[in-house]
Every structure is written in structure tokens, then in C-alpha cells.
N, C-alpha and C positions, 0 to 999 in steps of 0.2 A: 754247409749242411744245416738243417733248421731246424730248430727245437722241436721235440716229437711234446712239448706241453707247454701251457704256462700255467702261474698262479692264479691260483681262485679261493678268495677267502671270503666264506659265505658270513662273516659277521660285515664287512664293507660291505655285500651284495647285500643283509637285512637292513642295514643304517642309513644306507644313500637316502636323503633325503626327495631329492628329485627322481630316483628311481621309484622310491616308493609311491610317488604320487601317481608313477604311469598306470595303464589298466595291464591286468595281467596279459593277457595277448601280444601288448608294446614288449610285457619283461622276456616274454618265452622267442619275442623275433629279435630281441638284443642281444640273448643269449645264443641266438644262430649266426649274427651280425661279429659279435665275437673269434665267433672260431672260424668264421669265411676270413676275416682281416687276420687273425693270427697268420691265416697262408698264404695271404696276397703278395706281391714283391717286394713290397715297403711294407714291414711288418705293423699292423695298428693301423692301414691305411686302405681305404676301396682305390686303388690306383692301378694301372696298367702303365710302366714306365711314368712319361711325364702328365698321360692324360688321367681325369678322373672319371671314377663311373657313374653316370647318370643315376638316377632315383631308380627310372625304370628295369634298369643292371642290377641294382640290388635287390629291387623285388625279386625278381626273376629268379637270383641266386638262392635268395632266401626259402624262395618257393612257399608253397601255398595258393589260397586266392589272392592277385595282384592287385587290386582295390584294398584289399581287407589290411593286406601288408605293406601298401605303400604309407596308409592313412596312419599304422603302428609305427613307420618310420616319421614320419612327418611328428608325429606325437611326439617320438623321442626324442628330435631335436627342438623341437617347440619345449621340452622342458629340461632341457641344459644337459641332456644323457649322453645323449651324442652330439660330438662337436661337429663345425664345419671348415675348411679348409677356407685359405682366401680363393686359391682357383677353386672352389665348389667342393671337392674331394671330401668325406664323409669320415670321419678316422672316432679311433679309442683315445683318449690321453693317456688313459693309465698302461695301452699297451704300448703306444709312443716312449711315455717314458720311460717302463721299465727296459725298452729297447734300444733306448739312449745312453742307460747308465750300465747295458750289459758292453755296449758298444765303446764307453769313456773306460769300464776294467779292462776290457780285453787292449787298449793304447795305452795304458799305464804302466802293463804287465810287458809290451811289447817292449815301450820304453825302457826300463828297470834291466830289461833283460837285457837289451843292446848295449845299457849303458856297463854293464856291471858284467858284460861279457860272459854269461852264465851258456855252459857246455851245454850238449844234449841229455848226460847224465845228470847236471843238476836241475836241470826243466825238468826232466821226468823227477825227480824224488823233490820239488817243490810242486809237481803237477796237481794234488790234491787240494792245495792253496785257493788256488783259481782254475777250476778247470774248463776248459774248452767245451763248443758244442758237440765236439765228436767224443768226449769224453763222458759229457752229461749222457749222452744220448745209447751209450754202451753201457754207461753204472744202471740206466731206467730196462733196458733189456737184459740187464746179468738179474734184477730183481726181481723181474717178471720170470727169468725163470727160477729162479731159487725158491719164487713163494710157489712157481708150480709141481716144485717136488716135494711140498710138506704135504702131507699126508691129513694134516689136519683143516688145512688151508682147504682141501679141496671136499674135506667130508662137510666143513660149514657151507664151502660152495653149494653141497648140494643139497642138503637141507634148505639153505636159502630160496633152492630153484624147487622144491619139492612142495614145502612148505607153501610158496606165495609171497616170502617173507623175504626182510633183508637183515642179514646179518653182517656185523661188522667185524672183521677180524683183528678183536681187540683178543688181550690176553686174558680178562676173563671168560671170553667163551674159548680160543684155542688151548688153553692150560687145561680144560677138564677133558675137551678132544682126545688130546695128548696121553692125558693122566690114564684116560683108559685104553686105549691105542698099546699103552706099555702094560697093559695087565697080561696075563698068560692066556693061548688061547682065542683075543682079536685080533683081529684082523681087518684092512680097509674093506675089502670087498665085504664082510658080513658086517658092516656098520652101515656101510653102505643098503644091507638088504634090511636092516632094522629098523632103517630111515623110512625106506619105500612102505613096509607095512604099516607103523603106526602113522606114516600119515595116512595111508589107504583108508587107516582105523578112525581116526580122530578127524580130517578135514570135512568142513560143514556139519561140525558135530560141537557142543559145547564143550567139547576137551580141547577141539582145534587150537585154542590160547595157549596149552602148554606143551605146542612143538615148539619149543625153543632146546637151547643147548645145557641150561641150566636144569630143565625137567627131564630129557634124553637121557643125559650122561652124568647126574646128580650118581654118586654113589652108592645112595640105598637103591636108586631103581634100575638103572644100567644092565645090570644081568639080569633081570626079568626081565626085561627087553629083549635082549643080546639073545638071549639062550630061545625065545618066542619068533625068531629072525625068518623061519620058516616054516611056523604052522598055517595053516587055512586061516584066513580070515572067518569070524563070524561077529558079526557088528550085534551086541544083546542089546537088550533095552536097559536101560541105567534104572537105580532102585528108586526113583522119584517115578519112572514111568508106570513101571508094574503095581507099582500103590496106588495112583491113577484107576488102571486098568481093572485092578482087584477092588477099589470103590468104588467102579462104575459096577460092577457083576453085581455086588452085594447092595446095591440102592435097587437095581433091576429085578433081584431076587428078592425083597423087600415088597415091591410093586407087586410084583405077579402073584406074590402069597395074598396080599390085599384084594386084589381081585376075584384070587379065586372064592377067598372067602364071604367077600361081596354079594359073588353066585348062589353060593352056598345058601346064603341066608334068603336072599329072592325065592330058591325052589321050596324052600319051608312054610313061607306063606299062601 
């Protein structure tokens, strides 16, 4: 069974030296190159069995224009990003080896086990120690659904997708989700329609900055929100504009009194 992920740590992906030197196009077709070799047969490898894939195989896979992307592979190995095989074969080192040392725990474990005659009851209640890919690959699916029945998890979701925005589901934005989710009276679905209005209200607007979760669901404003969940929209003018508009009347009314008395004075003589 095969890892449904690997690691990605975007402080190595800012630092690499030699990545950073590529042109961004080379970084964004590495990072396709990536996840095609995560599922190749040999994990971290463009191989098929014994044979390897041509250049022209990974464009291909890569997809894109095939010139544009072969020239972003050729870059990456022209600057030490991507290794090459002695038969030709194109691989990751870092996914080689993190696939080597998952491959040296799990012979260790097998070891340990056979030597030391451990049951099937004691495998399972050391199972958390080292676990298996069938194991990783069920805790990654027991999580994905646990976060999709919080409640708050999915109001940031959709503020995220409402919004424009991306939100992180750190604890300071789900604790104040939460915080008001437990007041008397909310409810997901009307958080839900209070979201939909004030962005209705506020996007392409200079308020648009403060859809976040901190202005929403901040305590002083939350129920004048909450409670507005279903009036009409009507988009006013903000009091910067009308003072505008009220200076423009009053220079206009200004003008036209000068004129007229302009007139005025012309039909006297």
C-alpha cells in the first residue's frame, strides 16, 4: 500500500541553494516531477521496472508545452536539483532516501519482532511505536474526517472560499469560531449566511480587508452581524464619499451664484 503523502518542508524548499537559482517555471515543473515520482514503482524514481523514462516521458507526464518543459528539466539537472541515475533514470535523493530509511525501520521492526517473539497482541499495543503504511494511511483518513465534522473547521472553510482568502486553521481563528458557535441562539447554518452577506457587502470594497475571522467573530461585532444574517443588502456610500459629493454641490452652487450675478451686473450697464 503507498503512502497517500510525503514531507514537504518549505523552509529546505526557501534555502536550497541550487533550487533557488532555477527560473521559477524549472521550480513549479520540479514540483510536478515530485509528486509524478512519489507514484512511480520505485518510489523517488522516473522508472518502469528495470527500464528508465526517457526525457521525452517526462515532459509528456509533466505536461504542459514540451519544449518549454523539457528545457525546465534540463535546467534542473544542469543545476544539481535533479539527480541522474547511472542507467539515465532521473530520481529525487531526498525522496530515495527518506524511502530507504522508511524501508531500514520497517527490517528492524520486523527483526526485533521475530527475534523477541512478540504476539499479535503485543504488535498491536506497540503498533503506535512504528507504524505501518496501512496504519499511517487510516490515522491520515480517521483525520480528514474528524476535521470534517467540526463545525468550525468548515465555517473557516468557507469564509476562505467566500472571501478569496486563505485561512489557516490555526487556534487562533477556530477558538473565536467556536467561542461563538457555543453562544445561545447560533447556529452553523446562520454563520454560514452572515458570511455570504457581509462579503456580498464588503468585497471589492475597502472594507474587503477586514473579512477575516478576527473582524467576523471579534466579540463586540459578532451579533450585529449575526442578528443582520438576513436583511437586504444595500451597499451606502461610506462618510468619506458623501462629503465628496456634498463638496462637489456646494463649489457647483458657489459657481452658479457667481454667474448668475455676473449676468446680473452685465444687464445694468
Amino acid at each position: 500500500m503507498k503512502l497517500p503523502s510525503f514531507q514537504f518542508y518549505p523552509g529546505d524548499w526557501m534555502k536550497d541553494p541550487n533550487l533557488r537559482r532555477c527560473s521559477q517555471a524549472a521550480r513549479g515543473v520540479w514540483i510536478d516531477m515530485l509528486c509524478l515520482m512519489f507514484e512511480c514503482e520505485q518510489r523517488g524514481v522516473f522508472a518502469t521496472g528495470s527500464r528508465p523514462w526517457q526525457l521525452e516521458e517526462v515532459a509528456a507526464a509533466v505536461g504542459g508545452n514540451a519544449d518549454v518543459t523539457l528545457r525546465c528539466i534540463n535546467e534542473l539537472v544542469a543545476k544539481g536539483v535533479c539527480k541522474v541515475r547511472e542507467d539515465g533514470a532521473l530520481f529525487s535523493s531526498r525522496i530515495v532516501k527518506d524511502e530507504a530509511a522508511r524501508a531500514a525501520t520497517r527490517l528492524r521492526v520486523k527483526d526485533y519482532r521475530e527475534k523477541h517473539s512478540v504476539t499479535p497482541m503485543k504488535r498491536n499495543c506497540n503498533g503506535h511505536v512504528t507504524p505501518n503504511e496501512d496504519e499511517v494511511e487510516d490515522d491520515c483518513e480517521k483525520e480528514k474526517r474528524v476535521q470534517g465534522e467540526k463545525p468550525e473547521i468548515e465555517i473557516l472553510n468557507h469564509l476562505s472560499e467566500a472571501s478569496g482568502k486563505s485561512f489557516r486553521p490555526v487556534e487562533a481563528n477556530l477558538c473565536l469560531i467556536r467561542a461563538r458557535l457555543s453562544e445561545p441562539g447560533v447556529d452553523k447554518e446562520g454563520v454560514i449566511e452572515m458570511i455570504n452577506r457581509q462579503c456580498s457587502m464588503w468585497k471589492g470594497d475597502r472594507m474587503e480587508e477586514y473579512l477575516r475571522p478576527k473582524t467576523l467573530f471579534g466579540k463586540e461585532n459578532f451579533d450585529g452581524y449575526y442578528a443582520s444574517r438576513k436583511l437586504p443588502i444595500q451597499k451606502e456610500k461610506h462618510a468619506y464619499q458623501r462629503n465628496n459629493t456634498q463638496s462637489i454641490s456646494r463649489s457647483e452652487g458657489t459657481a452658479n451664484e457667481g454667474l448668475a450675478a455676473a449676468f446680473r451686473g452685465v444687464g445694468k450697464v
